[in-house]
VEXLUMRO-16821 format. One record per residue (C-alpha): residue number from 1; residue in one letter; x, z, y. Coordinates in Angstrom, 2 decimals, always signed. Each point is the difference from the previous one (the first is absolute). Example, Ala and Ser with C-alpha at 12.3 -4.5 7.8 and 13.67 -1.06 7.14 Angstrom:
<drenlums>
[1, 'a', [+12.30, +7.80, -4.50]] [2, 's', [+1.37, -0.66, +3.44]] 
</drenlums>
This chain:
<drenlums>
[1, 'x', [+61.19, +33.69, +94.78]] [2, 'x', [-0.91, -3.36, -0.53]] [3, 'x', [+1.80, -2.43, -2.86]] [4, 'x', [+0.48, -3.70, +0.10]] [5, 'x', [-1.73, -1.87, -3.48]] [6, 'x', [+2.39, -2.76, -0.01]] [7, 'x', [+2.64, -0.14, -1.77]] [8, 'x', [+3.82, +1.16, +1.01]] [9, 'x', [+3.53, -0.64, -1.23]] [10, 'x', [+2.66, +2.67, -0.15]] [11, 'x', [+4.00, -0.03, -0.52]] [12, 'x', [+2.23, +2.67, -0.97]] [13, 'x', [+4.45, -0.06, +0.99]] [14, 'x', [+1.74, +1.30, -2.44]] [15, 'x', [+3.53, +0.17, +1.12]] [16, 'x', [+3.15, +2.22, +0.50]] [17, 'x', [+1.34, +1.23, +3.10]] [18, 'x', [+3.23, +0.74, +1.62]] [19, 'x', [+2.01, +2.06, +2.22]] [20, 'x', [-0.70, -2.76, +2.65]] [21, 'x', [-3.41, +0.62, +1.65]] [22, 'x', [+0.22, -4.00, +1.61]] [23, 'x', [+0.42, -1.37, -3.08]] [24, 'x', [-2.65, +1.99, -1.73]] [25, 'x', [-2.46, -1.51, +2.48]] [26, 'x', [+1.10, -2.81, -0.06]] [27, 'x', [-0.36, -0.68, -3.60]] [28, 'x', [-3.66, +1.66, -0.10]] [29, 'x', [-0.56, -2.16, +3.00]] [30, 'x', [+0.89, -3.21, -2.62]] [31, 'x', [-2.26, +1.18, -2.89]] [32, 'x', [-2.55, +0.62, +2.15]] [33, 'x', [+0.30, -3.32, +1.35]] [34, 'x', [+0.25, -1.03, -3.65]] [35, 'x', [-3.12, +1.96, -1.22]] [36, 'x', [-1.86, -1.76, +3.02]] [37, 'x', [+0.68, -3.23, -0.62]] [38, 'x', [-1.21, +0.49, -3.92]] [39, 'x', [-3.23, +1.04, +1.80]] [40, 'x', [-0.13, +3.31, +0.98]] [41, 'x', [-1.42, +2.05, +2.21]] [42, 'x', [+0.73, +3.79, -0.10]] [43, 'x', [+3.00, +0.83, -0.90]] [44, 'x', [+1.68, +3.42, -1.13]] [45, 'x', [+3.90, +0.65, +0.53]] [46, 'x', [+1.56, +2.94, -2.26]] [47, 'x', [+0.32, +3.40, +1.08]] [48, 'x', [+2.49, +0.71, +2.50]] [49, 'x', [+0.50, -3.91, +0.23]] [50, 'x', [+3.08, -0.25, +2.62]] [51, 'x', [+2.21, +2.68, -1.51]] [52, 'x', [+1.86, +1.26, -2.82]] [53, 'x', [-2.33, +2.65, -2.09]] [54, 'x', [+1.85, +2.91, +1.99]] [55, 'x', [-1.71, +3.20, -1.37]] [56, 'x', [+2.55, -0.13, -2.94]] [57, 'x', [+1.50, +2.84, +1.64]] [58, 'x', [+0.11, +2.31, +3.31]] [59, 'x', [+1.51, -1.50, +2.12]] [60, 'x', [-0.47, +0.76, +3.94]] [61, 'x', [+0.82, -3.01, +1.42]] [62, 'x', [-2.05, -2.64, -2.33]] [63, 'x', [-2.57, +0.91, +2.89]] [64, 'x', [+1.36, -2.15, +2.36]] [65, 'x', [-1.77, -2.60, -2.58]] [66, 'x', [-3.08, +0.57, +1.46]] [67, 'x', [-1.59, -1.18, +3.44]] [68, 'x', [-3.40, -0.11, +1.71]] [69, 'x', [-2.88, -1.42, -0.47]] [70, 'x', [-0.59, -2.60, +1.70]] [71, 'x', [+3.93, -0.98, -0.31]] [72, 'x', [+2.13, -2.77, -0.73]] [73, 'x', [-0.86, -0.54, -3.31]] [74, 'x', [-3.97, -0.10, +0.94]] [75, 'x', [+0.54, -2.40, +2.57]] [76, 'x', [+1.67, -2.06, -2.46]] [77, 'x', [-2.58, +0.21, -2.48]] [78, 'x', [-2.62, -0.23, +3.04]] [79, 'x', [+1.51, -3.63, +0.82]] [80, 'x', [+0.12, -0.69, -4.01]] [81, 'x', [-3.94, +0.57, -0.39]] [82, 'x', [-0.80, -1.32, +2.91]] [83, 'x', [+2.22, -3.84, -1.24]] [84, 'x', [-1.54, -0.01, -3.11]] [85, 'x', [-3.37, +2.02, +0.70]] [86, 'x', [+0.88, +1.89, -3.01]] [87, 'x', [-1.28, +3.75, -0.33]] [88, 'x', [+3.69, +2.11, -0.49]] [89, 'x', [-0.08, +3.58, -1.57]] [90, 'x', [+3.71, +1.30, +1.14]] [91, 'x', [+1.34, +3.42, -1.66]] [92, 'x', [+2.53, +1.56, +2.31]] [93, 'x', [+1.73, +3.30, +0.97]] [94, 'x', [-1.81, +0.82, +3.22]] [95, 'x', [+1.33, +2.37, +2.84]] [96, 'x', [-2.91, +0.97, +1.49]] [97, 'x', [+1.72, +2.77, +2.11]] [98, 'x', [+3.24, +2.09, -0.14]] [99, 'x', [+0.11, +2.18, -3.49]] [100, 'x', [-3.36, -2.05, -0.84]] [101, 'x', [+0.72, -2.79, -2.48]] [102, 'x', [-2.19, -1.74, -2.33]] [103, 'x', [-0.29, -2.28, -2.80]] [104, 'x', [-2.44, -2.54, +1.27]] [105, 'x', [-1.54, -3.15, -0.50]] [106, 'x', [-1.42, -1.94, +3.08]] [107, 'x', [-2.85, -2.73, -0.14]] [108, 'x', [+0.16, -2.92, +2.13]] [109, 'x', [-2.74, -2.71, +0.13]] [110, 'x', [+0.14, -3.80, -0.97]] [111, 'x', [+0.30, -0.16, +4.60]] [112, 'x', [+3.00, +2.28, -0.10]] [113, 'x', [-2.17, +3.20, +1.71]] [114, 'x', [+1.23, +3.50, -1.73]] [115, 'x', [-3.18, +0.99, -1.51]] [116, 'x', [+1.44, +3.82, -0.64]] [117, 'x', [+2.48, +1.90, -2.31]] [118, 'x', [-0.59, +1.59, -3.36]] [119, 'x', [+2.39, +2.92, -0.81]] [120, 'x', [+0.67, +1.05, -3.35]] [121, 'x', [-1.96, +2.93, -0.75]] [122, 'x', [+1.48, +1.35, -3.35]] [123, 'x', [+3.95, +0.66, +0.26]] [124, 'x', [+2.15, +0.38, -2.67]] [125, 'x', [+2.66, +1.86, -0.89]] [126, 'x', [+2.41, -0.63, -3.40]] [127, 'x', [+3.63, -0.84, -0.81]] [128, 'x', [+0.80, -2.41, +2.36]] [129, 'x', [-3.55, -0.70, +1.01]] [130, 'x', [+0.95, +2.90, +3.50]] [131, 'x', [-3.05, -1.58, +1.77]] [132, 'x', [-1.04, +3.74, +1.13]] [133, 'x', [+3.19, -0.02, +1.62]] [134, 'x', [-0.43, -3.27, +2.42]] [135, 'x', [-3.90, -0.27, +0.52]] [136, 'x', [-2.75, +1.98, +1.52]] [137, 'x', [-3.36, -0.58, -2.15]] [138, 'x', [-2.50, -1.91, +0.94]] [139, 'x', [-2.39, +1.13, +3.33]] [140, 'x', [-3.38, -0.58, +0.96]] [141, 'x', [-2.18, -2.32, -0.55]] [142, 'x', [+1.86, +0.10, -3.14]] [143, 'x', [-1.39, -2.90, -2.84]] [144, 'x', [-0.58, -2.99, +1.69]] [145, 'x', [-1.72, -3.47, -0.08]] [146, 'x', [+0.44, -2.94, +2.32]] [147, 'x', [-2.35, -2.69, +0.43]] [148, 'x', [+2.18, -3.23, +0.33]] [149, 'x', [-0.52, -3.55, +0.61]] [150, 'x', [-0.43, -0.73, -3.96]] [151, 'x', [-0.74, +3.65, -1.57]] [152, 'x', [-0.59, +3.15, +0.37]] [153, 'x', [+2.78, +1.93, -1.61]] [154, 'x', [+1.29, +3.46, -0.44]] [155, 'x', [+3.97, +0.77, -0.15]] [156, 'x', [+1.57, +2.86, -2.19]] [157, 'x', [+3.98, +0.67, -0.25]] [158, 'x', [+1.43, +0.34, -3.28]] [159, 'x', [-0.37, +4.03, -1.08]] [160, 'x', [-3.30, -0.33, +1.22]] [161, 'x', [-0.60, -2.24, -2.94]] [162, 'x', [-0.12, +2.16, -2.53]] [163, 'x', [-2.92, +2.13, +1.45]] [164, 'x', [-3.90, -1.37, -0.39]] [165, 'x', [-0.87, +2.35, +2.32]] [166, 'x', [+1.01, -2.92, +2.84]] [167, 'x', [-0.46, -3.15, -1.79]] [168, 'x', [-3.48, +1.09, -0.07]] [169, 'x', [-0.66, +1.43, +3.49]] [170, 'x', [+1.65, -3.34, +1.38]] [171, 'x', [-2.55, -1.78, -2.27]] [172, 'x', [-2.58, +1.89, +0.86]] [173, 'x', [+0.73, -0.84, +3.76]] [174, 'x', [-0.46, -3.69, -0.63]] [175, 'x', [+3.63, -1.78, -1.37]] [176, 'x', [-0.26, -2.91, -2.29]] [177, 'x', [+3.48, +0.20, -0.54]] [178, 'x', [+2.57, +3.00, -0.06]] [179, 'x', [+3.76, -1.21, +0.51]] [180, 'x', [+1.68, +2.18, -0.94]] [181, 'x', [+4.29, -0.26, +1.45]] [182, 'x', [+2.55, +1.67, -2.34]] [183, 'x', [+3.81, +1.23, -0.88]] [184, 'x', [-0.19, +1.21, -3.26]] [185, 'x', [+2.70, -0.47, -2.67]] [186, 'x', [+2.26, +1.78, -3.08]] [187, 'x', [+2.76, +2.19, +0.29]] [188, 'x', [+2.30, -1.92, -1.89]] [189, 'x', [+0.54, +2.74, -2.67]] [190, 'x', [-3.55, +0.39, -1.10]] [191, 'x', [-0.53, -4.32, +0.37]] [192, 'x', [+0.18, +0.08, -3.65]] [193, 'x', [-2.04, +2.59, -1.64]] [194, 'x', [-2.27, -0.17, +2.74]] [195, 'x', [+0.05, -3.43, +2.11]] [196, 'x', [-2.99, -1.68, -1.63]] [197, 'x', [-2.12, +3.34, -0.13]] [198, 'x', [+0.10, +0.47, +3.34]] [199, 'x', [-0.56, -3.72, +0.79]] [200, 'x', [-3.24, -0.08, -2.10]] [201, 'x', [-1.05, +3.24, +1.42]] [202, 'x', [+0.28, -1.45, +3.62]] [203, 'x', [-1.98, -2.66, -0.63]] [204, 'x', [-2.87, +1.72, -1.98]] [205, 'x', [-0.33, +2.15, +2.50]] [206, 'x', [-1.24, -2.26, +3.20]] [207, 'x', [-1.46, -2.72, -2.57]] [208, 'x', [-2.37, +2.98, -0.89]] [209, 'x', [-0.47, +0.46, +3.84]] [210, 'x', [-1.41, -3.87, -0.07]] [211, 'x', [-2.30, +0.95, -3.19]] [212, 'x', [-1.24, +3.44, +1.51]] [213, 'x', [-0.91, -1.21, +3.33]] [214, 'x', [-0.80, -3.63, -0.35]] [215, 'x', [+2.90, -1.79, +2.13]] [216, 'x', [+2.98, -1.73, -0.04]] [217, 'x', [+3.32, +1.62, -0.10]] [218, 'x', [+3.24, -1.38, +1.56]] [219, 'x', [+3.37, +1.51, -0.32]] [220, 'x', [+3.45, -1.24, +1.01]] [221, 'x', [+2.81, +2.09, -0.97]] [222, 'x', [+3.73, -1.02, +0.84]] [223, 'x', [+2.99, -0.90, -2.25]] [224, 'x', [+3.35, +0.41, -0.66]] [225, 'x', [+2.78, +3.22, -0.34]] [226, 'x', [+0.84, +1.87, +3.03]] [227, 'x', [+2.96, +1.83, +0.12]] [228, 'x', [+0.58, +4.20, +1.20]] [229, 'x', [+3.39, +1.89, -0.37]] [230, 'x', [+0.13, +2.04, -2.64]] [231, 'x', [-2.70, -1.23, -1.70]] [232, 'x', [-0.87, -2.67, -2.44]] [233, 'x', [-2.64, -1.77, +2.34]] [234, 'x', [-3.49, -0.76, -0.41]] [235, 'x', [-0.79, -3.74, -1.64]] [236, 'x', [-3.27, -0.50, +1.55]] [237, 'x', [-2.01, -2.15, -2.27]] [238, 'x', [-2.34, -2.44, +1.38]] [239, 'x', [-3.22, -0.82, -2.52]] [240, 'x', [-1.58, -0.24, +3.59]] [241, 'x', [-4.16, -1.50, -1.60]] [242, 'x', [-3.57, -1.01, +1.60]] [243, 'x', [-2.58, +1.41, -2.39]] [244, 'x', [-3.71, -0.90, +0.32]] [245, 'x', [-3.17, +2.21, +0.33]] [246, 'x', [+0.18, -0.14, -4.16]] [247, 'x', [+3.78, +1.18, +0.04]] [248, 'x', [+1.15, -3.41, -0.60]] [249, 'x', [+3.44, -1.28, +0.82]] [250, 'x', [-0.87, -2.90, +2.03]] [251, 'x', [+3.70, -0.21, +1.16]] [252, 'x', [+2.68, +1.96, -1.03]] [253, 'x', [+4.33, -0.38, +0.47]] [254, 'x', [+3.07, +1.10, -2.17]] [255, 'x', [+2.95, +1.69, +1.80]] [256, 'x', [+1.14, -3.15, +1.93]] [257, 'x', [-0.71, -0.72, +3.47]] [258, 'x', [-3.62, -1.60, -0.08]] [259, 'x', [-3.05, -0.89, +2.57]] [260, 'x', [-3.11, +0.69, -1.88]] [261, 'x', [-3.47, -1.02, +1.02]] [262, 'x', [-3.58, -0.45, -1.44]] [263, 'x', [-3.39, -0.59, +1.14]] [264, 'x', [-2.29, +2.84, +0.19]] [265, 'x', [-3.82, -0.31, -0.30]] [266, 'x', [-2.42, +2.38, +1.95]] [267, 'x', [-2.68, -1.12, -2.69]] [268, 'x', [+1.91, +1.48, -2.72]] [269, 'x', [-0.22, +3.06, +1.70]] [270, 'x', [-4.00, -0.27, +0.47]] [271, 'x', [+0.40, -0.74, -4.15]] [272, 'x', [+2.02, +2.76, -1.08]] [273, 'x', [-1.90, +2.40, +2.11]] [274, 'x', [-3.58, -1.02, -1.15]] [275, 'x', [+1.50, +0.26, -3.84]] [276, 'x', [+2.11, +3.05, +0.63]] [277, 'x', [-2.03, +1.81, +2.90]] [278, 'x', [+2.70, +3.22, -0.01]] [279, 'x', [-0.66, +0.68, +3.55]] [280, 'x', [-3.80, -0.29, -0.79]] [281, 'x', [+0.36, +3.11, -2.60]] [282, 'x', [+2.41, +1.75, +1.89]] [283, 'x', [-1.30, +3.97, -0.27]] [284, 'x', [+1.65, +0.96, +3.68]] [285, 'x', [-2.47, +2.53, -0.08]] [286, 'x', [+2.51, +1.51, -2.69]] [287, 'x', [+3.07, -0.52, +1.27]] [288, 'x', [+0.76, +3.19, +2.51]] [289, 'x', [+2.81, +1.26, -2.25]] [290, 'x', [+1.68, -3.38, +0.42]] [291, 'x', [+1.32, +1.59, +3.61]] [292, 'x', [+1.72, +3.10, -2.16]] [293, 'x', [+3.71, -0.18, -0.74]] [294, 'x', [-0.34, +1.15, -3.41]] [295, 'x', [-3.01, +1.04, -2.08]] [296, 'x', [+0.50, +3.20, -1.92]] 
</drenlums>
């Protein structure tokens, strides 16, 4: 796949969301138009951007959150692109047939054409985190990239973030930049003891995607505390961050509502590479047992 040398700019939502799906849209719809105007050009909404985080528990109606693909809220975003010729990565809970949901995250081009879907591929399952429960893992082709009007970029969905196995496959398929859409927060009785732990270990994680593979690394994650009965909620914490192919924050957001964006240099890639040439060394010849579940 081909790559474009010059260089792109990027912006990352980090918002809340409500139990209203129109005005979920239509405040990603005005920090998109916000992140535009301050000059970018792709632009990556939070995970399951229109909708409460729903997987809190098991509940059999919270599917009715989802719809098709293309749908309502793609043709929205479709007309969005297309106005501001602005690359959009939207994260969504896709019904892709009856008893067949996903969690998904659809590419559409700076002319408002659906270049294709990306569905999560690793699925979680914790306290309150039921994902296993609502979505279907991700199908073939499975890890994507998508060459758009100003990158080439590859798009993973939050679990998937903690596994090198597919920041480096979608780097090895040609992404200058892996965006990376998130809900990820505390349970408010472990905030304490464990809040800024699991913040730090969040972050290392993907910036040491951006240092192993030699790309940039964008992830939005939303805000706010979102209620469930008999439960203490989740607070989902933001930190959403643009790291560089050094594992540099180039941008990077507290737990407020915030439009990130930086400038990202295909150059810098070329540098890092040349100085750090991991995929150069790489020993695949050695790396069979990779495809074994456990190693005894």
């Amino acid at each position: 796949m081909s790559q474009r040398s010059e260089p792109f700019t990027i912006g990352l939502i980090q918002d809340h969301a409500t139990g209203d799906a129109a005005a979920n849209v239509a405040r990603a719809e005005r920090l998109v138009r916000e992140a535009a105007g301050r000059g970018a050009q792709i632009i990556c909404l939070k995970e399951l951007f229109n909708a409460p985080y729903f997987c809190k528990s098991q509940q059999c109606e919270r599917f009715d959150l989802a719809e098709p693909i293309p749908g309502p809220t793609t043709d929205a975003m479709a007309r969005l692109a297309r106005e501001l010729a602005v690359v959009l990565v939207v994260p969504m809970f896709e019904r892709q047939a009856p008893g067949v949901y996903r969690n998904s995250a659809v590419v559409i081009d700076a002319d408002g054409r659906v270049l294709g879907i990306y569905r999560k591929m690793h699925i979680p399952d914790d306290p309150m985190f039921n994902e296993k429960y609502y979505f279907t893992q991700g199908d073939t082709p499975g890890f994507r990239v998508w060459e758009t009007r100003y990158a080439t970029i590859g798009v993973l969905i939050c679990w998937d973030q903690w596994y090198p196995e597919a920041a480096r496959i979608t780097s090895l398929m040609g992404a200058q930049v892996l965006f990376y859409p998130t809900a990820i927060g505390w349970h408010p009785s472990e905030q304490e003891e464990w809040g800024p732990a699991q913040v730090d270990a969040w972050r290392t994680i993907q910036r040491s995607h951006a240092i192993a593979n030699g790309v940039y690394v964008a992830a939005p994650n939303r805000i706010g505390h979102e209620d469930e009965p008999g439960t203490d909620g989740l607070n989902f914490f933001g930190h959403s961050f643009i790291a560089d192919p050094f594992g540099r924050y180039i941008a990077e957001a507290g737990g407020n509502e915030e439009v990130l964006v930086a400038r990202c240099e295909p150059a810098l890639i070329e540098t890092v590479r040349r100085n750090w040439p991991f995929l150069r060394d790489r020993r695949i010849d050695a790396y069979g047992p990779i495809l074994q579940r456990y190693i005894g």
